[in-house]
C-alpha positions in Angstrom: -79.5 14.3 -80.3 -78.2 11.4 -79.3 -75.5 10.9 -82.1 -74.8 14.3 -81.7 -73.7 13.8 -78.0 -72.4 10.4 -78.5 -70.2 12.4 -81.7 -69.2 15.0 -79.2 -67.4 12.7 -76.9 -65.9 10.7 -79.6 -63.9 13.5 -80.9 -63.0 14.4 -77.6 -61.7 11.3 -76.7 -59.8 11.3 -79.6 -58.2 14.7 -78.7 -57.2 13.2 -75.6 -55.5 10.8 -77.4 -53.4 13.2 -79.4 -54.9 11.8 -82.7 -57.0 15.0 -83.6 -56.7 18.3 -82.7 -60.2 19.9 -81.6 -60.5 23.7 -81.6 -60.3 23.5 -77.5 -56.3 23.2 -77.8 -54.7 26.4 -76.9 -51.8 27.5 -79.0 -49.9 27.2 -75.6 -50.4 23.5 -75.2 -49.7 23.0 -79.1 -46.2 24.6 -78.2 -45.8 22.7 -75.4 -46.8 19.2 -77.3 -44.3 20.7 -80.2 -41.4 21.2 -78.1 -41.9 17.8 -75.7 -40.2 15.3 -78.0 -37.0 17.8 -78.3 -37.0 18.0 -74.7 -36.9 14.2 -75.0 -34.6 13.5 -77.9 -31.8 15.8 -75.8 -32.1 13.5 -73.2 -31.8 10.6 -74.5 -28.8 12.4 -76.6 -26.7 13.1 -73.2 -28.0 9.3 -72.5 -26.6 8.2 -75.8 -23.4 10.7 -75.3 -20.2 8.2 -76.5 -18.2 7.2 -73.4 -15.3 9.2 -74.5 -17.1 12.5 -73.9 -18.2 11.5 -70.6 -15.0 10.2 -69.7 -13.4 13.7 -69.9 -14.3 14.7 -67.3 -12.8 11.8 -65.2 -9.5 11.9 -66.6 -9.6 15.7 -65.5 -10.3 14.7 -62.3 -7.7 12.3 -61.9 -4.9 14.4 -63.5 -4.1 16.0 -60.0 -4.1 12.8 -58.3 -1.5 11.6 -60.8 0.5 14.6 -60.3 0.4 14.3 -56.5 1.7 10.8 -56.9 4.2 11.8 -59.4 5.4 14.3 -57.1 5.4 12.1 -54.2 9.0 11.9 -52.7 10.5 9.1 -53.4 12.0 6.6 -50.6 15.8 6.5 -50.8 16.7 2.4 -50.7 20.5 3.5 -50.5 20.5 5.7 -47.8 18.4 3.1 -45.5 21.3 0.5 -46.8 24.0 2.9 -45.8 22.4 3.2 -42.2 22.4 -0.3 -41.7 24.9 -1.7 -39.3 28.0 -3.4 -40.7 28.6 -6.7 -39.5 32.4 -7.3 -38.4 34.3 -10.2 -39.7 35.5 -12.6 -37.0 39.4 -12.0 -36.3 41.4 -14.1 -38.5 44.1 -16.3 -37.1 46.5 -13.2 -38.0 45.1 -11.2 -35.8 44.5 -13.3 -32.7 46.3 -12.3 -29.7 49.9 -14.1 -29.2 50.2 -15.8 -26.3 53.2 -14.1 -24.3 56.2 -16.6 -23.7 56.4 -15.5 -20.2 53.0 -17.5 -19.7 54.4 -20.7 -20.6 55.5 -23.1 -18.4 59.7 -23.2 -18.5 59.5 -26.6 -17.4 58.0 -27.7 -20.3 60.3 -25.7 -22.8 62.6 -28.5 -24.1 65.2 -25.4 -24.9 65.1 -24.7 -21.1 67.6 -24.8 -18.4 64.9 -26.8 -16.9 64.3 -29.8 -19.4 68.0 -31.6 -17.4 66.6 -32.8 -14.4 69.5 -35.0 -13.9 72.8 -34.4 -11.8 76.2 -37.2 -12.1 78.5 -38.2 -9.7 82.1 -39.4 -10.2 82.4 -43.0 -8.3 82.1 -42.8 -5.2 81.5 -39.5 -4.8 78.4 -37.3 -3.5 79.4 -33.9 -3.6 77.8 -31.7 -6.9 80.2 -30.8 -10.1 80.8 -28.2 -11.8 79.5 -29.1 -14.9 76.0 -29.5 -13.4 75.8 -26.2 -11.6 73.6 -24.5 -14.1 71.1 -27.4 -13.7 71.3 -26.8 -9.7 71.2 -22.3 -10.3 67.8 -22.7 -12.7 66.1 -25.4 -10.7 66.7 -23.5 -7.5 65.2 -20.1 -8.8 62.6 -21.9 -10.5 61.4 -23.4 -7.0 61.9 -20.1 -5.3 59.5 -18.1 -7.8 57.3 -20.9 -7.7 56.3 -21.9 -4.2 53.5 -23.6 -4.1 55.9 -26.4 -6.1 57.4 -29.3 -4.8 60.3 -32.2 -6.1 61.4 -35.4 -4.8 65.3 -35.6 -5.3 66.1 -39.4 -5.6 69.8 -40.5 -5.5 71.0 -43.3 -6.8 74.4 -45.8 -7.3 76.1 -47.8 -9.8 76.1 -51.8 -9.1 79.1 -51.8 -7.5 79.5 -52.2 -3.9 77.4 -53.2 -1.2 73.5 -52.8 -1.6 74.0 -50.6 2.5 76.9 -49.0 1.0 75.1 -47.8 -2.2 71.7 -46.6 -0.6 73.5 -44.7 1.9 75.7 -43.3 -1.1 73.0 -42.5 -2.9 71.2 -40.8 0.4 74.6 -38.3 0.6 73.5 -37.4 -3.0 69.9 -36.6 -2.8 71.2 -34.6 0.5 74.1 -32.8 -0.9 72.0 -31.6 -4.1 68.8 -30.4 -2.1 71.5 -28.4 0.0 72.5 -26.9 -3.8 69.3 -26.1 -4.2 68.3 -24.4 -1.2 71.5 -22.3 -1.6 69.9 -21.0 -5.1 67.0 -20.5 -3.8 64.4 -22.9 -3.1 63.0 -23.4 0.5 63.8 -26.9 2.3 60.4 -27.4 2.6 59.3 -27.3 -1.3 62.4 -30.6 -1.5 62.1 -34.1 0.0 65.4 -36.1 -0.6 65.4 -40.0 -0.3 67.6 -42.8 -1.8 67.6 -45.7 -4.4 71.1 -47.0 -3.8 71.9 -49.6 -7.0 67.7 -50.8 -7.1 66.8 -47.8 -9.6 69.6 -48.4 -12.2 68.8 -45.9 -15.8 71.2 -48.0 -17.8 71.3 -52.0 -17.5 74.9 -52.2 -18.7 78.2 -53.8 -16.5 80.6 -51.1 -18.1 81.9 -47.6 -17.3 79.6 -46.2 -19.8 76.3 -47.4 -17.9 77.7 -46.9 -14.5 78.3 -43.2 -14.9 74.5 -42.8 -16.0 73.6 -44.5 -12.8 75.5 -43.0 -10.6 73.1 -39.8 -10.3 70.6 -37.7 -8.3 67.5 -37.1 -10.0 65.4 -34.2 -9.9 61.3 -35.2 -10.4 58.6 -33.1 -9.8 55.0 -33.6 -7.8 
C-alpha cells in the first residue's frame, strides 16, 4: 500500500514537472502547453525584429517634420542688407563750402587799395597829392564801414632843416591827411594824428632818393 501511494505521488510530481503526461491532463491544457512556446517564439521574434523594420516607422514619423522644415520660409539676408542705413562719406575738400571773399579782411589783401598805407610829400610841403588820393578815398571808406576801427597817422620829415621845424612839418602832415580822411568818410574820432619830425627816418640815405621816402605821413592801424 505503501509503494502504491508513495508511486502515486511520484508520477504526479513528475506531471507537474511536465516530464510525463498522466491521464489527469485535459486536452485543453495540452493545447494550451502546445501553443505556449509559439506564443513565446513570436515574442522574442518582434524582440529579435532587425532595426531596419523597426526603424520604419520612425523615419515615417519624421518625414513631416522634414517637410515642415523644408518648407519653412526662408530669411532673406539681402533684403535686411538693403534696409540697413547707408553711411555717408565725409565731404571731400571739393565739396567744402568756399569761403566768400567779402568775409576777408581787405586790409590784409596785398592786391588791395588798402595794402599802401603810405602818403609823400614834395619838400616842404604838407598838403596831400594827387597821386595819393586813392590811398586817402579807400582808407577813408574802409574806416567809415568799419567803426569800431581806429589808426594813428604819424608824419614825418626829411633831415633837412631844423629838428622844431621838421616836427612841426611833419604835425601839418599827419593833420592835413586825417582831414583827407574824414572828408572820405571816416569819423575824427576813429584818427589820432601826431608827429615824428626827422627822428623816424624809413630810408637812412643823404640824397633825394631817401629824402622823398621820408618825407611822408603814415597810415598804422590799432
Amino acid at each position: 500500500m505503501k509503494k502504491l501511494l508513495i508511486s502515486f505521488l511520484l508520477v504526479n510530481l513528475l506531471a507537474a514537472c511536465g516530464v510525463i503526461h498522466t491521464p489527469f491532463d485535459s486536452p485543453a491544457s495540452k493545447k494550451d502547453a502546445a501553443t505556449t512556446p509559439a506564443a513565446d517564439g513570436a515574442k522574442v521574434d518582434a524582440a529579435t525584429t532587425p532595426p531596419e523594420v523597426n526603424a520604419a516607422p520612425i523615419e515615417q514619423l519624421a518625414t513631416p517634420e522634414t517637410v515642415a522644415v523644408s518648407n519653412a520660409p526662408k530669411a532673406e539676408t539681402t533684403t535686411t542688407a538693403e534696409a540697413a542705413p547707408k553711411v555717408e562719406a565725409a565731404p571731400s575738400a571739393e565739396s567744402a563750402p568756399k569761403v566768400d571773399a567779402t568775409q576777408v579782411d581787405p586790409l590784409s589783401d596785398p592786391a588791395s587799395a588798402l595794402s599802401k598805407r603810405s602818403v609823400h610829400f614834395p619838400f616842404d610841403v604838407d598838403t596831400i597829392q594827387e597821386t595819393d588820393r586813392a590811398t586817402i578815398t579807400a582808407h577813408g571808406a574802409y574806416l567809415a564801414s568799419h567803426p569800431e576801427r581806429k589808426i594813428r597817422v604819424e608824419g614825418n620829415a626829411d633831415e633837412r632843416g631844423s629838428s622844431e621845424y621838421n616836427l612841426a612839418l611833419g604835425q601839418r602832415r599827419a593833420n592835413n591827411t586825417k582831414k583827407s580822411l574824414v572828408l572820405s568818410g571816416a569819423k575824427a574820432s576813429q584818427i589820432e594824428a601826431i608827429s615824428y619830425g626827422e627822428e623816424k627816418p624809413l630810408a637812412s640815405g643823404h640824397d633825394e632818393a631817401s629824402w622823398a621816402q621820408n618825407r611822408r605821413a603814415d597810415i598804422v592801424y590799432k
